[in-house]
TORRO-793203 format. One record per residue: x, y, z of N, C-alpha, C in turn; residue in three letters. Coordinates in steps of 0.2 Angstrom, whole numbers, plus 5000, padded with zeros to 4 digits. Layout:
! residues N
XYZXYZXYZALA
...
***
This chain:
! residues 59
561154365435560554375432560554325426UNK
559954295425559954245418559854265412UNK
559754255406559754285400559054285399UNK
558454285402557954295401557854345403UNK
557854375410557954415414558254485410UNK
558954485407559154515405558954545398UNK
558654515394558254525386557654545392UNK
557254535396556754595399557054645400UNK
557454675402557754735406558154775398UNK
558254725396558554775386557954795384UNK
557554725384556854775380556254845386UNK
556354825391555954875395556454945394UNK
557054955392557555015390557255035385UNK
556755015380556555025374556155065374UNK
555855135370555255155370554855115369UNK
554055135372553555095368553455105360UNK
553455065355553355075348552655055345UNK
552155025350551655005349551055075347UNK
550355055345550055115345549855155350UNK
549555205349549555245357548855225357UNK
548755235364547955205369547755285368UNK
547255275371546555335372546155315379UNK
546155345383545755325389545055315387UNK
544855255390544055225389543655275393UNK
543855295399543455315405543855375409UNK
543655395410544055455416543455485421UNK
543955515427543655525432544155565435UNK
543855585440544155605447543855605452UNK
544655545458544355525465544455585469UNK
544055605473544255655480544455585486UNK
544655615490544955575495544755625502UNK
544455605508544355665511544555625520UNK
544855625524545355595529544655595533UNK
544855555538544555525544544255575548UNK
544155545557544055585562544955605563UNK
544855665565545355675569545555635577UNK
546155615579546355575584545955515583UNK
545755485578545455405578546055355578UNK
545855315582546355245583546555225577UNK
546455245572546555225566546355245560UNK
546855245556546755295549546155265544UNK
545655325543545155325542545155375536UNK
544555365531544555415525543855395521UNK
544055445514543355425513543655445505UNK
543455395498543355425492542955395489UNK
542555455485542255445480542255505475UNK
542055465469542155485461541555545460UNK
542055575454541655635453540855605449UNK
541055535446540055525443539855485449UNK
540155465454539655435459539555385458UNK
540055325454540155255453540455225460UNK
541055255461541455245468541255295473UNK
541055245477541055275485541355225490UNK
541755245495542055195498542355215503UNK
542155205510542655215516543255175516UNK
543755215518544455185518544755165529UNK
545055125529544955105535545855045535UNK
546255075540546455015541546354945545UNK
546454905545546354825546546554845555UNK
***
């Protein structure tokens, strides 16, 4: 491991000492599964304000 490498890994063992965040935004995503038996995994999510809506599908 090289010395840059390792002065990351000392500092990520540190608490964060910065100031604390605040969430800008919040939601909640539902996720709701496909057809049953479909050739492929399928779903469905969208956000509790109705920003996101999105079929999920794989390739």
């Amino acid at each position: 491991m090289d010395s840059n490498t390792e002065k990351l890994m000392q500092q990520l063992e540190q608490p964060y000492q910065g100031t604390a965040m605040k969430p800008l935004y919040t939601a909640v995503v539902t996720v709701t599964p496909g057809q049953a038996g479909h050739a492929r995994m399928s779903g469905h999510a969208e956000s509790s304000d109705g920003l996101l809506v999105l079929d999920l599908a794989m390739p």
